[in-house]
N, C-alpha and C positions, 0 to 999 in steps of 0.2 A: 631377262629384260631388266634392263636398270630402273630406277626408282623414274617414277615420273613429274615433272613439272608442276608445283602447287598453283601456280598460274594459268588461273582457266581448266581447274582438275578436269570438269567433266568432257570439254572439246578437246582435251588432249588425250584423256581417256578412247575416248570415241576414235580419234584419229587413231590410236595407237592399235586398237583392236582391227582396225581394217588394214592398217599396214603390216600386222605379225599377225595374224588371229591364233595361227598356229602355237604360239610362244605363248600368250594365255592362255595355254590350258597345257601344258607340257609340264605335269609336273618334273621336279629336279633340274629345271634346263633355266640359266639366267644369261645374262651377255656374258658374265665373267665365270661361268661355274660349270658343273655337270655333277652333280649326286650321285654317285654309284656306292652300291655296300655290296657285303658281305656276310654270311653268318656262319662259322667257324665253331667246332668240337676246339676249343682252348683249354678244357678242364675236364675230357671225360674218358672213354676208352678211344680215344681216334685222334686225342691230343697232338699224340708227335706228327699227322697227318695236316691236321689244320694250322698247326703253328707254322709250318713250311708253306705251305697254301696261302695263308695268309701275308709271309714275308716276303715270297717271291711275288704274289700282285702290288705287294707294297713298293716292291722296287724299281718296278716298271712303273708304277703310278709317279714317282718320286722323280723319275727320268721322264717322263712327259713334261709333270710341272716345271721342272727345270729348264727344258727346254722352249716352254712360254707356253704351253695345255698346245688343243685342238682348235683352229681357228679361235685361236684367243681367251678360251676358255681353258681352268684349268679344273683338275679332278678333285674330287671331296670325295675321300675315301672313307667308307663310316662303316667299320668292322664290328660285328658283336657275335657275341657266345651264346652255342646252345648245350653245350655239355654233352653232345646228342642223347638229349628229351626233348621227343617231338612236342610236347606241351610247351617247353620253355620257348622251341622252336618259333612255333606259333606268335608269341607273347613279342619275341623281339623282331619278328616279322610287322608285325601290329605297328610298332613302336618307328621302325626304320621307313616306314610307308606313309603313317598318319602322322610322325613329328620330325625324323629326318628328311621326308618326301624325296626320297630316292628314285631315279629315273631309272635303274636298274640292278637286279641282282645277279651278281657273276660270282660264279664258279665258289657255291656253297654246298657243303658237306654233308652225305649223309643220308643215305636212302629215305627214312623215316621222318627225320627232321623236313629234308627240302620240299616231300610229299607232303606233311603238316603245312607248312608257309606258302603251298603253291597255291591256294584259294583267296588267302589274302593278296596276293601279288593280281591275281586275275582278275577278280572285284575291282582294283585300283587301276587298272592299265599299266600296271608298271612287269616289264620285261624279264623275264625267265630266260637266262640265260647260263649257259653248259657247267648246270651243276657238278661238282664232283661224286657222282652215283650214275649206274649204268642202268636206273629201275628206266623200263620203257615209257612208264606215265609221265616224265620229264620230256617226252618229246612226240609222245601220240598219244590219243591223235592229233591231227595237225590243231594246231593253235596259232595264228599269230602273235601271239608274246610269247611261246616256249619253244626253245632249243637246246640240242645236247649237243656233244664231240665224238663223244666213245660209244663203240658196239654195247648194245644192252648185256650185261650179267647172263641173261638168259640165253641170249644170243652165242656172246661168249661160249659158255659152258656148252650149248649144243656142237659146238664149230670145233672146239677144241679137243674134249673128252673122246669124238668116234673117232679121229686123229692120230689121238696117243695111244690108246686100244688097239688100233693096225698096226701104227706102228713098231709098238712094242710086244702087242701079243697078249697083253692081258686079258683076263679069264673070267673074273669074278669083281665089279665093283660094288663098292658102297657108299653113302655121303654123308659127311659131317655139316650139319648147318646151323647156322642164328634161325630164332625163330622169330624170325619176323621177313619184312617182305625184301629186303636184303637176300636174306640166307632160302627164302623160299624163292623165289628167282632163279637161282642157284642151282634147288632142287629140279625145280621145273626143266631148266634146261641142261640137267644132268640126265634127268628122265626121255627125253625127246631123244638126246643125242644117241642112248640106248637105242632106245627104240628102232629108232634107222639100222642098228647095224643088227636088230633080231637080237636085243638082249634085253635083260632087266635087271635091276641093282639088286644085290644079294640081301641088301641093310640098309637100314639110316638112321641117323639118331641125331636128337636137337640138343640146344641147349639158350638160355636165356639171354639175352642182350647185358653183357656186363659180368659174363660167368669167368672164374678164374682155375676151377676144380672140374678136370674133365678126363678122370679117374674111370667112370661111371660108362661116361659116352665110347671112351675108348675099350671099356673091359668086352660094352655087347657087340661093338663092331667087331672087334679081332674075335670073336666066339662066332661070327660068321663066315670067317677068313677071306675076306679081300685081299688082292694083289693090286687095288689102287681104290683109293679115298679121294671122292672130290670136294672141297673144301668148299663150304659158305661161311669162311672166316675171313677176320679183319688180320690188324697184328696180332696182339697180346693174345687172341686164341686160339691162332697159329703159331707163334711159337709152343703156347701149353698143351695143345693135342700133340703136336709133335714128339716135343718133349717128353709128355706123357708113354706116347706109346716105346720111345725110343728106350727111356729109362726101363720099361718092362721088356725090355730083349725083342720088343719087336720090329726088327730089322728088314725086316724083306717085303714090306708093303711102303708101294710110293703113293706119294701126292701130290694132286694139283689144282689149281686155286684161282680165281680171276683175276684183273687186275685190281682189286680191293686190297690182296695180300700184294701187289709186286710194290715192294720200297727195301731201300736197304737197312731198312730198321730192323727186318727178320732175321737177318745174317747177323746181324751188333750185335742184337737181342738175344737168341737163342744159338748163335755158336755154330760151332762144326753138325749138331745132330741136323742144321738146318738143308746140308747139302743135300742135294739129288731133288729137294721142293722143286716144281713146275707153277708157273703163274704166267696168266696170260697179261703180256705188255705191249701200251701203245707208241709209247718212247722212251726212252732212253735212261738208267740211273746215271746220273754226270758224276762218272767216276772221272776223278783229276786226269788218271794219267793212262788215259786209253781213249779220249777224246780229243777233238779238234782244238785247234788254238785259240778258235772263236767259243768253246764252252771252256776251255781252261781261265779263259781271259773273264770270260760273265762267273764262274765260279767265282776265279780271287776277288771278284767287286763285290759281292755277294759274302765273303765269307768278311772280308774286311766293314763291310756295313752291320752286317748281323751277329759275326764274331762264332759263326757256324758255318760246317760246311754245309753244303744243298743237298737235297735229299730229289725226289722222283717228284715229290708233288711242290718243292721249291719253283721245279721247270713248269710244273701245270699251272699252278699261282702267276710265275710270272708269264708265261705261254697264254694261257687263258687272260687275263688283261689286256697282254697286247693284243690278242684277235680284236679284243671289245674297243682297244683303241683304232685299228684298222677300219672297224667297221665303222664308227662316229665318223670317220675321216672319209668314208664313202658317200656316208649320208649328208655329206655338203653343210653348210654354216647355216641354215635355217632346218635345226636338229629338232624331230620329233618323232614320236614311236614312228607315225607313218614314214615318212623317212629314213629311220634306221632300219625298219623291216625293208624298205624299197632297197636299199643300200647292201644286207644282207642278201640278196637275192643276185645281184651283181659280185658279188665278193668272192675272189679266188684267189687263195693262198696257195705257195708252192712248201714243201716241207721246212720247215723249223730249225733251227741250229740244234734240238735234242731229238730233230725223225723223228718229229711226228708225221704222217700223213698228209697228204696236200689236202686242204681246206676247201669245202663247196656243197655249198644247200642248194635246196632244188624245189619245187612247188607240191613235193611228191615225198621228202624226207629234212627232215627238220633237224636230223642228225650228221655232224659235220664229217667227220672221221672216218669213213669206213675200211675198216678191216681190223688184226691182229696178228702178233705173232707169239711165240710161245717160247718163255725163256725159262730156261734151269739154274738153280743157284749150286754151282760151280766151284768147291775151295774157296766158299768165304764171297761170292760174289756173284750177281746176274749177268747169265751169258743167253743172247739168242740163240734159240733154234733150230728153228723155222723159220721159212720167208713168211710172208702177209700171205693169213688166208680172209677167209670172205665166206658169210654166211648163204646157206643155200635155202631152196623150198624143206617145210618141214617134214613131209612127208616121202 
């Protein structure tokens, strides 16, 4: 709402609350604006993830403004770093609520982190919106200010793991994981998925958030002999367990990972030991030259603006903005939680230029996405498959 009238403040005051009442009290929301942030790993272990996430919402943010905002409003985009420490987390939660008064936070990083900031965001009425983290507390229980995209970690992993087990035949697993509620997610739903099929994990072994030496973790797994490891890792500890194990001659046990590990950073990073990795993906790595002309064409705009190519989570970045712009534009020119929640309720997306899944919340699931499929790194690159599977009862 624009500035008001010094002439006759208070009957214009007065007048104005009964004509918008809505709009006094909608933090972030002015005639010409919309506050939206972001809180972004820019400097910690998940760096190459946030920096992409961040550029691909920037782009899309940058092609709204361009094209005059949302009913005339255009986007203030207010990015800030947690290094992922949920402490830090917290502090620039604080900061983007009580001094940039953001009307909503989309698609922030981080199991740990986004669980720290989620209490500040609810205290304020400001909008939780499809973090990048598959932890289930981002979207149940139901809340009207929080929502996710992607099938839970946990979920994941149960759907996946009894899967490649038939599939393949294997015998004996084990799992590697973060400890913390990331990597235990992981666990949990590596453990269920067992469960289902009459087995139990042979092994497990953790290791610390930020760990670089996984020497240790790999000597007691392989002393249990696994023929598959399920991964509660990011990048950089998926490449180094791999790594790890590969350099010590142990060649004949596979892995597979959630979509936490699917980006093409794992293949840059760790090379050829990286093929035969499994990771469960919701769309697509925009490889240049095995996609549509409509992602070759958003890649070179993207690589020509940032002076990089895109990565998996550049599409999420930019993918994740545009739902949130979708949805503003549902919620009609008199914008406020209640109406962007009324808005989301009505809101169906058909699948995305990088397949992702068609888009649709329900009074019953707060999560937009559902399904997965399961991709192999392949000579250097993610190859699907599986078609979409879908989570079942856990018992």
């Amino acid at each position: 709402m624009g500035l008001l009238s010094r002439i006759g403040p208070l009957a214009a005051l007065g007048a104005s609350l009964i004509a918008h009442p809505a709009f006094a009290q909608t933090q972030g929301v002015s005639d010409d604006e919309i506050v939206v942030g972001t809180v972004q790993d820019l400097s910690g272990p998940l760096a190459g993830y946030g920096k992409e996430a961040r550029q691909g919402m920037q782009m899309r943010v940058d092609e709204v403004n361009a094209a005059g905002g949302i009913y005339g409003r255009k986007l203030k985009f207010v990015v800030e770093d947690h290094g992922y420490d949920p402490r830090k987390a917290q502090l620039v939660a604080q900061k983007m609520v009580q001094q940039d008064k953001i009307f909503a936070m989309v698609g922030s990083i981080g199991t740990a982190p986004v669980m720290a900031m989620m209490p500040m965001l609810l205290e304020h009425n400001v909008l939780s919106l499809w973090p990048l983290t598959g932890a289930r507390e981002t979207y149940e229980p139901l809340n009207r200010l929080t929502y996710s995209l992607t099938e839970s970690y946990y979920d994941q992993v149960r759907t996946v793991v009894p899967s490649l087990v038939k599939q393949k035949g294997y015998k004996r697993v084990g799992v590697l994981y973060q400890d913390d509620e990331f990597g235990l997610e992981v666990l949990r739903g590596a453990e269920v998925g067992l469960k289902a099929l009459g087995m139990q994990m042979v092994d497990k072994a953790s290791y610390k958030r930020g760990a670089t030496d996984f020497s240790s973790q790999i000597a007691k797994l392989r002393a249990s002999d696994p023929d598959l490891i399920v991964l509660g890792t990011v990048v950089r500890e998926t490449v180094g367990a791999i790594a790890e194990a590969r350099k010590n001659g142990w060649n004949d046990v596979a892995f597979v990972g959630s979509t936490a590990l699917y980006t093409d950073l794992i293949h840059k990073l760790g090379g050829k030991a990286m093929d035969g990795l499994y990771g469960v993906s919701i769309q697509s790595i925009p490889y240049a030259d095995d996609q549509s002309k409509e992602v070759r064409d958003w890649a070179a705009s993207y690589k020509a603006k940032f002076n990089a190519d895109p990565g998996v989570f550049s599409t999420y970045g930019y993918g994740y903005m545009d739902y949130f712009v979708q949805a503003v534009q549902k919620a009609g020119k008199n914008l406020t939680v209640d109406s962007f929640v009324a808005g989301l309720g009505e809101l169906s997306i058909p699948t995305n230029i990088f397949g992702a899944p068609p888009l649709k919340f329900s009074k019953t699931s707060h999560m937009g996405l559902p399904g997965m499929r399961l991709s192999q790194i392949q000579n250097g690159r993610w190859v699907v498959v599986t078609d979409y599977m879908y989570p079942t009862g856990e018992e």
